[in-house]
N, C-alpha and C positions, 0 to 999 in steps of 0.2 A: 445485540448481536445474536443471530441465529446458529446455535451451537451447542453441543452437549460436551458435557466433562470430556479431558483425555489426557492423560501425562504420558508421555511419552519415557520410554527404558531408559536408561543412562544412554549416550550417545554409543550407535553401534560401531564406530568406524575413528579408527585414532590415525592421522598421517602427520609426517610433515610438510609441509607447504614449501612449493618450488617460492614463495614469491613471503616477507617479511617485514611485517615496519613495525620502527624505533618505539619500543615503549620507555625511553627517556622524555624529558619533561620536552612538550610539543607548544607553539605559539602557533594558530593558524589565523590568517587574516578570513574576516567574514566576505561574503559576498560584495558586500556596502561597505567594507573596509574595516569594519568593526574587531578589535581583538580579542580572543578568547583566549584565556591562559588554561591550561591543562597539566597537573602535576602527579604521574604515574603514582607517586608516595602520597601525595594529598599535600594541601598546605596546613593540614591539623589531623589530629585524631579522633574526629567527629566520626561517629557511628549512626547509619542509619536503618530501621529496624525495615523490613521489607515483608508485607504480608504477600507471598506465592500460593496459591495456593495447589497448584501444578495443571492450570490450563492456559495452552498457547505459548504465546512467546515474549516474554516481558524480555528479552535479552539489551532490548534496548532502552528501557528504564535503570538497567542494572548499570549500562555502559555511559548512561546519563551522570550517572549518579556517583560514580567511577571518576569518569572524566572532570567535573567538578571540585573532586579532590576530597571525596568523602569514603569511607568504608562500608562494606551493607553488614546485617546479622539479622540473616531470616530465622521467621516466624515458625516453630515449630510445636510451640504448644501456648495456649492461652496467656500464661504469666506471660513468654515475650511478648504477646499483647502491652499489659499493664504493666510489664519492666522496660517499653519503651520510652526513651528521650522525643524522637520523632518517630512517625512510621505514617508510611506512604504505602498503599492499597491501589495495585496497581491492576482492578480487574478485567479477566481478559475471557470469554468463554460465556456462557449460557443465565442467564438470570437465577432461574430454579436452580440449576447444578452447582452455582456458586453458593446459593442460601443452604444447598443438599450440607456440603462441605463444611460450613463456617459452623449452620447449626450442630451435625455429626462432629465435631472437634472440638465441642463446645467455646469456638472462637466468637460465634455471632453476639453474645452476653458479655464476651472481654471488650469486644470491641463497643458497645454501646457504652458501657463503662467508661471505656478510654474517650471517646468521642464526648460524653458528657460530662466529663471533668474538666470540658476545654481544653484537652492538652495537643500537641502539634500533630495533626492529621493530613495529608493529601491523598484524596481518591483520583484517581482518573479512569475517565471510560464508562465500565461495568462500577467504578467504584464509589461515583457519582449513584448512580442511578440505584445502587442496595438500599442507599440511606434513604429511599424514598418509600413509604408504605406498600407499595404494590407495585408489578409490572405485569401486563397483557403477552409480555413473551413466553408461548405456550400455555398460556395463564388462566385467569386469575395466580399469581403466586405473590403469598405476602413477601414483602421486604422485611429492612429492620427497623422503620417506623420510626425515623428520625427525622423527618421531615414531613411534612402534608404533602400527599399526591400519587397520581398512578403514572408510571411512565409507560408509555405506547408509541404504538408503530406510525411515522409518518406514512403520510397520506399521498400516495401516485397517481390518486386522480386528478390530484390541483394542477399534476403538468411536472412535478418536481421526480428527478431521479431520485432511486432508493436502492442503494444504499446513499446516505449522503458523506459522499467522497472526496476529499479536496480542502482547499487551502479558504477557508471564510473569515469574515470580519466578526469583530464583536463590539457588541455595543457594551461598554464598562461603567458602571457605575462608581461614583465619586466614594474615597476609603476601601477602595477593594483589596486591598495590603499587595496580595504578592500578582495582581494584573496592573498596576499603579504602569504608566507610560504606554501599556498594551495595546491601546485604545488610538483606531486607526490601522494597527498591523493585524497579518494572517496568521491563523492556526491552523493547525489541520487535525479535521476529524474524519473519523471512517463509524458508521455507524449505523443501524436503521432504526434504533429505539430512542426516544427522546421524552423529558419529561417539559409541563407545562409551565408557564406563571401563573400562579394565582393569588387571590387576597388571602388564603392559609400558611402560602410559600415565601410571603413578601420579604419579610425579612431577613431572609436567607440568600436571596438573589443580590449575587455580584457583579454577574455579567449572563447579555444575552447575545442569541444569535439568529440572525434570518433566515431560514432557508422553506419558503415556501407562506410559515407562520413564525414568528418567534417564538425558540424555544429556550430553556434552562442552558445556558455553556458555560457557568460555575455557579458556588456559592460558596459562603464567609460568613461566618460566624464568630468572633475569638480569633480562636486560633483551630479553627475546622475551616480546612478548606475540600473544594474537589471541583476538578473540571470534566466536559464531559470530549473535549478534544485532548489532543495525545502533546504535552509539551516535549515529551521526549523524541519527536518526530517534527516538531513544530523549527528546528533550526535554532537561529540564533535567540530568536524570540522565547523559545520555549527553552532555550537553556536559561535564560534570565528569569522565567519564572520558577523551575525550577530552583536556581541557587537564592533567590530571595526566600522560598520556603524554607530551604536547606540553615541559610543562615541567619532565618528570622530576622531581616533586616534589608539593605537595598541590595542591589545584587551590583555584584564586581564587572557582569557581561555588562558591557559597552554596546546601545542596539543606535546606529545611525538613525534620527527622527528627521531626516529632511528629506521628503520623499515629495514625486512629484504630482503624486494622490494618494490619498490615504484609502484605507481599505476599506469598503463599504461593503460588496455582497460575496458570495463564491469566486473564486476567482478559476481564469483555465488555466488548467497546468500545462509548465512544458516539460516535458521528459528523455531523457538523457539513456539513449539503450547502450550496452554496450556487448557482441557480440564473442563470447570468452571460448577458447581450445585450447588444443597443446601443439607446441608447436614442434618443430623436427626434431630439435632438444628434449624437449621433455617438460620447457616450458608454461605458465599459461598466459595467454597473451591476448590483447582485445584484439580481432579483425574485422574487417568488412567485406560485404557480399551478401545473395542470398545465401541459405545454406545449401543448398544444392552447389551453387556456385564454390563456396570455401570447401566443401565434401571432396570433389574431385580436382581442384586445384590443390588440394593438400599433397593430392599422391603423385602430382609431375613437378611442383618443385615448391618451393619456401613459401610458409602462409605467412600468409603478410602480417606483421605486429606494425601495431599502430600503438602499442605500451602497454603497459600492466596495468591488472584490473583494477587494483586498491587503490594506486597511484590517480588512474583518472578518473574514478569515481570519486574520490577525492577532493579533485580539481573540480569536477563537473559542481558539487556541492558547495564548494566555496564560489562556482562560477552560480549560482543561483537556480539552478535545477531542482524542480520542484519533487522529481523521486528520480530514482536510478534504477536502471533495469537490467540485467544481465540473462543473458541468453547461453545457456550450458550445450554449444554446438557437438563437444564432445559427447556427451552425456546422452545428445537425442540419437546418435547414432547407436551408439554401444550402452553399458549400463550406466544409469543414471547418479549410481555410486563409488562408479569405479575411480571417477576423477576423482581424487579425493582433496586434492588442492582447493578443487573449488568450496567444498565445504570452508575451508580455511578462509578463503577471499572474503566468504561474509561474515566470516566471524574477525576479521582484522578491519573492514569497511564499517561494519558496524560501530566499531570501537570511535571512531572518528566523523562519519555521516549522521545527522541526526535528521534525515528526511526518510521517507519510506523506501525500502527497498523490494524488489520483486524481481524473483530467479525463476528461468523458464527450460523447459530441453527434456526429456525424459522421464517426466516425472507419471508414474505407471507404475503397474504390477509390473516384477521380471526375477528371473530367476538367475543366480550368479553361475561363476563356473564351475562352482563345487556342488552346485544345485541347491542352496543355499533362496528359499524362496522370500521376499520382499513385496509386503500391498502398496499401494501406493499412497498408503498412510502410513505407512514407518520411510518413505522417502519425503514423503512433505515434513512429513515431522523432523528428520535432520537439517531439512534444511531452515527451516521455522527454528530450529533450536540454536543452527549458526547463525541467525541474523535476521531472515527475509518475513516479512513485514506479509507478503503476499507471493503465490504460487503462479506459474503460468502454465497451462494445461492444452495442448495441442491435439494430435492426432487421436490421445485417447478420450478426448473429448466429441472427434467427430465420431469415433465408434460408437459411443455412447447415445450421441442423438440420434444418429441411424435406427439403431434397437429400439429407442422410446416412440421415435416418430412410424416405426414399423409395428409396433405391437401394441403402445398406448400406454406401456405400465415401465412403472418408477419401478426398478430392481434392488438400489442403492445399494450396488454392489461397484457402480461405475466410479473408479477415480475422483472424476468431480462431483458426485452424490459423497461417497465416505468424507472426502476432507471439508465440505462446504458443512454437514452435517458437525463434525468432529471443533471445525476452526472457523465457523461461520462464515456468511457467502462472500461478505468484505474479503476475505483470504483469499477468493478463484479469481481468477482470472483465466478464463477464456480464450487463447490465441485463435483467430480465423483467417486462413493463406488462402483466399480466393483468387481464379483470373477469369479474364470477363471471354466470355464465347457469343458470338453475336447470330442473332439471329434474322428475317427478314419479318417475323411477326411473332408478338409476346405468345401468343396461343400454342406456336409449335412447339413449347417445352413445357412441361409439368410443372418448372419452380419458377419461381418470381421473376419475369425477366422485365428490365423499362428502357425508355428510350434514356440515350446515350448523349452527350457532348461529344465526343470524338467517334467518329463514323467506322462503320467496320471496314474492311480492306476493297469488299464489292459497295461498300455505299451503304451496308446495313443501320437500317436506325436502332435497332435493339441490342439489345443485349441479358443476357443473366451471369451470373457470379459462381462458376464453380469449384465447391469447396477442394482443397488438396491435403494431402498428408505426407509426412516423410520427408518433407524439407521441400514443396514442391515436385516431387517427383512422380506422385500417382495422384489423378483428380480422382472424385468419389462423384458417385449420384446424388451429392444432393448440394442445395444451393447454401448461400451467403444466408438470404433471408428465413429461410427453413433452418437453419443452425442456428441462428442467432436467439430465434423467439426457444427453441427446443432448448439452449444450452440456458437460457434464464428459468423456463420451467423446472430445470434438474436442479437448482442452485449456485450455479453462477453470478459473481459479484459486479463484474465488469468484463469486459468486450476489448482484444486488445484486436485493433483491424487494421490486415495489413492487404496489400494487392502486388501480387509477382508482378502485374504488370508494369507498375509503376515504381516500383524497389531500385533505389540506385541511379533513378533517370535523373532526379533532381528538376522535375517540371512541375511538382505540387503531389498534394495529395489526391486523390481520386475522388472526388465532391459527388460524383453519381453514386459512388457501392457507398461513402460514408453517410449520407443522407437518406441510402436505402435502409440501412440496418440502424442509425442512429433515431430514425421514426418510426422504426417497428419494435423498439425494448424500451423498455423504463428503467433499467440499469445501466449506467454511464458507459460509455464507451468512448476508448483512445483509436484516434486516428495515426496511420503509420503508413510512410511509404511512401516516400518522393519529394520530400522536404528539400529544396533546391536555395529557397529566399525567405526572409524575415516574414515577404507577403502572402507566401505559401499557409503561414500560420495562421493569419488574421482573412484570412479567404474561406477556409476550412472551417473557423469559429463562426463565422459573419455566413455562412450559406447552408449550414447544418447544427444537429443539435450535439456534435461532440463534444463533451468534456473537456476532452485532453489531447495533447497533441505529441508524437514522439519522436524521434531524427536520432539517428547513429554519426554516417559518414559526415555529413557537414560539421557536427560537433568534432567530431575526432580531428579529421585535419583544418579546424581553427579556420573553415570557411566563412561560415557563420556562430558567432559567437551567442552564448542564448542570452544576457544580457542585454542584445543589438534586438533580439524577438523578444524579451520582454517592452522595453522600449517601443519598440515600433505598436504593440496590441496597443498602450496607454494612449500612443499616438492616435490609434483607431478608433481609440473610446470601449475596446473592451478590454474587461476586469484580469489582471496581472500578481504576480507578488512579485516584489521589488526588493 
C-alpha cells in the first residue's frame, strides 16, 4: 500500500445520531442463507490482544472481532506483545512507516519473539507482507525477516489493474487450518504490493492467488498465520476465518458450499450506492436523483426517503453486494462535517456490514462557521475513523487536475495528493460527472472526443465527455479522458464513472465514455449510471474493461434485485461472487 504514517486526533466531532440500531444480541441471515450469530456481551470472556499501531482504519477488524463475541486489549507496549494469548496484526499504511514504528517501540523484537514461539498470530494486509525480509515500497526497506523474500509491486504492463481491487479466488492448500472449506469462495483484497512463491517460502505457503501471476494470499506455520486479503471485509467467508482463528478450532459461521461455480479468478463487483441527506425533519434518509435533481427538489417539497441508511446498507449486504456506497448529498452542498449523523451511519453500518464501505460528498478543505479551518485530511480521516474503507473525491478532484495538467507539477497539497499519500491510493476514489457534447468532427475540440452509438440530435457522429462539478451544475474545460489519466497520475486508486446523461434513464450504462476512460488507466474503474436490467451489467462487463459496476434506484425500489445480476453474469460466463 502506497502511504506514509498518519494517526489521526481523537475524533473531532461527538453527535447523536437521528438514526440507531439494537446492540442487543443480533441473528442475521447471510446472503446464501447462512447464519451468523452475534453476541453484543460475547459468548465468553476471550480476549484478543490487537497490534494498532495508529495508521488508517482498522475499525473494521475491531468490529470483526466484536461481533464475534470476543473483547480487544491493544498493544501499548512490547510485553502486551509477549503477554498475549492471541494477537492479530492488522497492518494498515506504508511498509517503511510500519517497520519506522514497531522498530522505534521496540515492538518489532517482541513480536519476532512471539511469532517464533509459535504462539497464535494473524497478520492481515501490511501484516502479512512485514514478516517477509524486504519490500521495494519506497525501498529497498528491510522487514522482519521471518520468512524468505522481497515483496514488490505488481506489474501493469501484463494488462492487470493496480491496485488489485476486488473479490478473487484462492487456490488453498491441503492443512491450511483456519482457510480449511475456503477453497472455491471469494476474498477480497485491496492492494498493490504482493509477495512471491519461492523454493525458500515453500513451506510457509497456505494459499495462493491469481491475479496476473500467482501471488503469496496467506501463510501457516503452527499456529502463525497471515493473509494478504482483508477477512474482515471478506463477508461471511471472512468471518469464518476469522473465528476459526479466534477459537482455534472449526468456526461456528455456517458458509453455504453449494454454489453454481466455484470461484476461480477476480470476480466483478456489483455495488450498491446509496444517495444519503436530511430530510424536512431533520432526518437522514437514502434518495434518489441526480444531485442537482434532489438540491432543488428539496426546497419545493418532501425529498423522497426511500429508508434509512444503516437499515439498507444492511439489507443490501445480506442481499450480496459486493461494497456499499454512500453519497453525503448533504455534505457536498454545505460542510462536509456539519452532518454529523452521517458520521454515525458508518460507524453503526460498520458494526454489522463486513464488505467495503466507501463515503463520497464534500470531502475538501473548508472552513466552519466559526472559521474553524479543516484539510481535507482531518475530513477523510473522520470518516475513515467511522467506518469507510475508502473516500470519494469530486469536484476537488477536478480542480486538482486542471492545475497539474495546466502547469505539470504535483503540488500535493490537493485533496487527492494528501489523503492518497497519508492512506494510500486504494483509499481514493475519484468520482467523474461527465455529459457527452457532440461534435461534427473529433478535431474541433482539444479533448478526446470519438464516435458515438447514439447520434447527436443533428445526426452528429461525435462526441467528447465534458467534465462537471457541483452536482452537475457547472461543466469545466476539460474532458472525461484528460481527467481520468491526470487523476491516476496524482494518486488516485479507482475511477468511479458516472454520465448525467444517462443517470436515472435506466437504458444501460454508457459503453462509449466507459470504454473510453476504462482503456485509457490501469486503475479499475466502476461504471455508473443507467442500470435499468440485469443485462445492462453483463453488457458493460462483456464490451469494456470495467471492474465494477454500480446501481442505486433499481436496488432501492426492489426492481432489480442484485442477486437476479449476480445470477444472470454466472449465466453469461463472467466471474460473480455468490
Amino acid at each position: 500500500m502506497e502511504a506514509t504514517l498518519f494517526r489521526s486526533s481523537s475524533p473531532l466531532f461527538l453527535s447523536n445520531s437521528n438514526e440507531r440500531i439494537s446492540r442487543k444480541n443480533l441473528t442475521f441471515k447471510s446472503k446464501n442463507n447462512s447464519v451468523i450469530r452475534a453476541s453484543a456481551n460475547g459468548g465468553n470472556n476471550s480476549v484478543v490482544t490487537l497490534l494498532d499501531y495508529g495508521a488508517g482504519n482498522v475499525r473494521s477488524v475491531r468490529n470483526a472481532i466484536r461481533y464475534l463475541g470476543f473483547e480487544i486489549k491493544d498493544v501499548q507496549t512490547p510485553t502486551d506483545i509477549l503477554n498475549a494469548d492471541r494477537l492479530i496484526f492488522p497492518g494498515v499504511g506504508a511498509f517503511a512507516a510500519a517497520m519506522d514504528v514497531l522498530n522505534q517501540k521496540g515492538m518489532a523484537e517482541a513480536l519476532c519473539s512471539y511469532i517464533k514461539d509459535d504462539r497464535p498470530f494473524l497478520g492481515i494486509c501490511l501484516g502479512l507482507q512485514l514478516l517477509f525480509e524486504s519490500s521495494e515500497e519506497n525501498g529497498p526497506v528491510r522487514g522482519l525477516g521471518l520468512i524468505p523474500g522481497v515483496v514488490g509491486r505488481f506489474d501493469s504492463s501484463s494488462g492487470i489493474r493496480v491496485p488489485h481491487i476486488g473479490w478473487n479466488a484462492l487456490q488453498v492448500k491441503k492443512g491450511s487450518g483456519i482457510l480449511d472449506d475456503v477453497a472455491g469462495q471469494h476474498v477480497y483484497f485491496v492492494h498493490s504490493y504482493r509477495a512471491m512463491p519461492s523454493d525458500a517460502n515453500e513451506d510457509w505457503i497456505s494459499a495462493t492467488c491469481n491475479y496476473g501471476e500467482n501471488f503469496i494470499a496467506s501463510i501457516r506455520k503452527g499456529n502463525i498465520h497471515a493473509v494478504q486479503f482483508h477477512p474482515e471485509k471478506s463477508g461471511v467467508v471472512g468471518l469464518a476465518i476469522l473465528e476459526r482463528f479466534l477459537h482455534s478450532r472449526s468456526s461456528l459461521v455456517k458458509m453455504k458450499r453449494e454454489t453454481k461455480r466455484k470461484a476461480s479468478k477476480l470476480a466483478k463487483r456489483v455495488i450498491a450506492c446509496l444517495d444519503v441527506r436530511t430530510n424536512d425533519t431533520g432526518d437522514l434518509v437514502v434518495t434518489k436523483g441526480d444531485q442537482l435533481d434532489v438540491a432543488i427538489r428539496s426546497k419545493l417539497a418532501e425529498v423522497r426517503n426511500l429508508g434509512k441508511p444503516v437499515e439498507l446498507a444492511g439489507q443490501y449486504y445480506k442481499d450480496g453486494a459486493d461494497e456499499v456506497s454512500f453519497l453525503n448529498i448533504t455534505g457536498f452542498r454545505d460542510f462536509p462535517l456539519g452532518d454529523l449523523p452521517m458520521l454515525q451511519v458508518l460507524t453503526y453500518t460498520s458494526e454489522n456490514v463486513f464488505v467495503p464501505l466507501t463515503v463520497g460528498g464534500g470531502i475538501r478543505d473548508f472552513t466552519d462557521g466559526k472559521g474553524r479551518h479543516y484539510s481535507s485530511l482531518e475530513v477523510a480521516s473522520e470518516y475513515f475513523r467511522s467506518g469507510a474503507d475508502k473516500v470519494s473525491i469530486g469536484s476537488d478532484a477536478v480542480y486538482a487536475a486542471e492545475a497539474y495538467l495546466r502547469t505539470g507539477v504535483k503540488t500535493g497539497k490537493s485533496s487527492l495528493e494528501q489523503i492518497s499519500r497519508v492512506y494510500g491510493n486504494q483509499a481514493v476514489v475519484v468520482s467523474i460527472d461527465p455529459r457527452r457534447l457532440y461534435v461534427n468532427n473529433p478535431e474541433d475540440v482539444e479533448f478526446k472526443a470519438i464516435q458515438v452509438t447514439n447520434l447527436g440530435p443533428n445526426g452528429e457522429k461525435y462526441a467528447w465527455y465534458q467534465c462537471t462539478v457541483n452536482g452537475g451544475r457547472e461543466g469545466r474545460a476539460i474532458g472525461a479522458y484528460e481527467l481520468a489519466k491526470a487523476v491516476e497520475e496524482l494518486g488516485a486508486g479507482e475511477i468511479l464513472l458516472n454520465c448525467i446523461d444517462c443517470d436515472g434513464q435506466g437504458n444501460g450504462f454508457d459503453i462509449d465514455l466507459v470504454k473510453l476512460v476504462s482503456d485509457a488507466v490501469t486503475i479499475p474503474v466502476i461504471a455508473s449510471s443507467g442500470a435499468g436490467a440485469v443485462e445492462h451489467f453483463s453488457e458493460v462487463f462483456a464490451k469494456t474493461n470495467a471492474s465494477a459496476a454500480l446501481a442505486a434506484g433499481i436496488f432501492h425500489r426492489k426492481e432489480v434485485p442484485i442477486q437476479s445480476v449476480k445470477e444472470h453474469l454466472l449465466i453469461e460466463g463472467i466471474e460473480a461472487r455468490m
